[in-house]
C-alpha positions as CSV (number, residue, x, y, z in Angstrom):
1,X,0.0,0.0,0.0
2,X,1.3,3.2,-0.9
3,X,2.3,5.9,1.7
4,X,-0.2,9.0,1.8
5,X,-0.1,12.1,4.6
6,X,-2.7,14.0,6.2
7,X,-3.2,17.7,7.5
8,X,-4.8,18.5,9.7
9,X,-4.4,22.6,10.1
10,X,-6.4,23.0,13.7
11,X,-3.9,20.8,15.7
12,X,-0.8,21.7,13.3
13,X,-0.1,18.3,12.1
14,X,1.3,16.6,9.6
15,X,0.9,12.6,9.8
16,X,2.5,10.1,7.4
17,X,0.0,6.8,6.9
18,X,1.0,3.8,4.6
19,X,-2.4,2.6,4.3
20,X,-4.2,2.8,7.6
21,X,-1.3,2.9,8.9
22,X,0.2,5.9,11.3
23,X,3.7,6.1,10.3
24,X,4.6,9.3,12.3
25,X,3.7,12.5,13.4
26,X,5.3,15.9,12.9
27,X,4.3,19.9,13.8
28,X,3.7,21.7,11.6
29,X,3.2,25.6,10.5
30,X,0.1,26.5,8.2
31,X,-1.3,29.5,6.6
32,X,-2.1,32.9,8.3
33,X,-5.6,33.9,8.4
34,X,-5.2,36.4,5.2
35,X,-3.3,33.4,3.5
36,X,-5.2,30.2,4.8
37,X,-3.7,26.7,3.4
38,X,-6.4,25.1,1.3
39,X,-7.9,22.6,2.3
40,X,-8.5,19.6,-0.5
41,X,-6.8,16.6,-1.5
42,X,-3.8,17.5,-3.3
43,X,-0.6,15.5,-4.8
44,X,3.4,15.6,-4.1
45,X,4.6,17.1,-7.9
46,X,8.1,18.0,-7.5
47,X,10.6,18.6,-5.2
48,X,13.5,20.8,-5.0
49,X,16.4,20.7,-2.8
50,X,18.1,23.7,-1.1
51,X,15.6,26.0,-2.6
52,X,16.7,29.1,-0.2
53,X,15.5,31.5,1.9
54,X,12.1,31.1,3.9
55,X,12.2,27.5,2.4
56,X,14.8,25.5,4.3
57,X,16.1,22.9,3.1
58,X,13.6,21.3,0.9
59,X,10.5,22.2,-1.2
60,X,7.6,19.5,-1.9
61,X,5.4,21.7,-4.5
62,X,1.4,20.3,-4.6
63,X,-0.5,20.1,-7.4
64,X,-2.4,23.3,-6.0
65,X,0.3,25.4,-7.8
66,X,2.4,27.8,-5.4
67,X,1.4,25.8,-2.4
68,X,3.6,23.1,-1.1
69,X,5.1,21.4,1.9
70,X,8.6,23.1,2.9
71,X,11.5,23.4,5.4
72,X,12.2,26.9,7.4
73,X,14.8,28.8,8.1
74,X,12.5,30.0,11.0
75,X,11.7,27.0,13.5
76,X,10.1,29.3,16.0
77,X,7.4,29.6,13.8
78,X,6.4,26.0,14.0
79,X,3.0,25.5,15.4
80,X,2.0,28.3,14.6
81,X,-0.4,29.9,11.9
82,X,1.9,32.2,10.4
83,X,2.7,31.3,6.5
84,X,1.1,32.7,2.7
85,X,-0.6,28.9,3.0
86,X,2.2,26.8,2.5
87,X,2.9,23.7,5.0
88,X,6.4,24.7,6.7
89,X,8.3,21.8,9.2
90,X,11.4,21.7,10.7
91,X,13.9,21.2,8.1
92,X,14.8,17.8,9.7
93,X,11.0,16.4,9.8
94,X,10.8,17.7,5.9
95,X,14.1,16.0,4.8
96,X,12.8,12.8,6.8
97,X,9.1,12.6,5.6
98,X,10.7,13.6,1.8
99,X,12.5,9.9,1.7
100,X,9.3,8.5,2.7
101,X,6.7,10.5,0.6
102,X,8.0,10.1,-3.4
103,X,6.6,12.7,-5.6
104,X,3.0,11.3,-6.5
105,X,2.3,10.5,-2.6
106,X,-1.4,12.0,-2.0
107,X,-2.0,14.7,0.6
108,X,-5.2,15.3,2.1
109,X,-5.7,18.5,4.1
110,X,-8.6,19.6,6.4
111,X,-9.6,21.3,9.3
């Protein structure tokens, strides 16, 4: 069964399932309230190492174009709502969940 992550933006998660499976959990950063991270179910389309700046280490871009799941070079701002609606982690957590989440992997986020 193929690996899969959910969102969930109220309790600032991000959890990796392989099947029905809980794999692990990490915190997470979402979208500010003028920016909110859509909610939907959205695809892993690319990824991009080192991409610079407010990015971290790694960019994972969605198939929601401009919206994607990324490292930070601001890990005080984990758990909090603070982004334009991207999905920030620690850049350890995103490096981590990258080798376990190929580009395909679905992503389902909600409330």
């Amino acid at each position: 069964m193929a690996n899969w992550i959910d969102v969930s933006l109220s309790q600032h998660q991000l959890k990796l399932f392989n099947g029905d499976k809980l794999i692990k959990t990490y915190p997470i950063a979402t979208g500010k309230i003028l920016s909110p991270t859509p909610g939907g179910t959205f695809t892993i389309m690319n990824k991009h190492s080192n991409p610079g700046g407010a990015y971290g280490v790694l960019w994972m871009g969605l198939s929601k174009p401009h919206y994607g799941i990324h490292g930070t070079n601001n890990p005080s701002s984990i758990g909090k709502n603070v982004s334009k609606g991207c999905i920030r982690m620690y850049n350890h957590d995103v490096l981590e969940l990258s080798s376990m989440a190929p580009v395909g992997t679905k992503v389902h986020i909600h409330e």
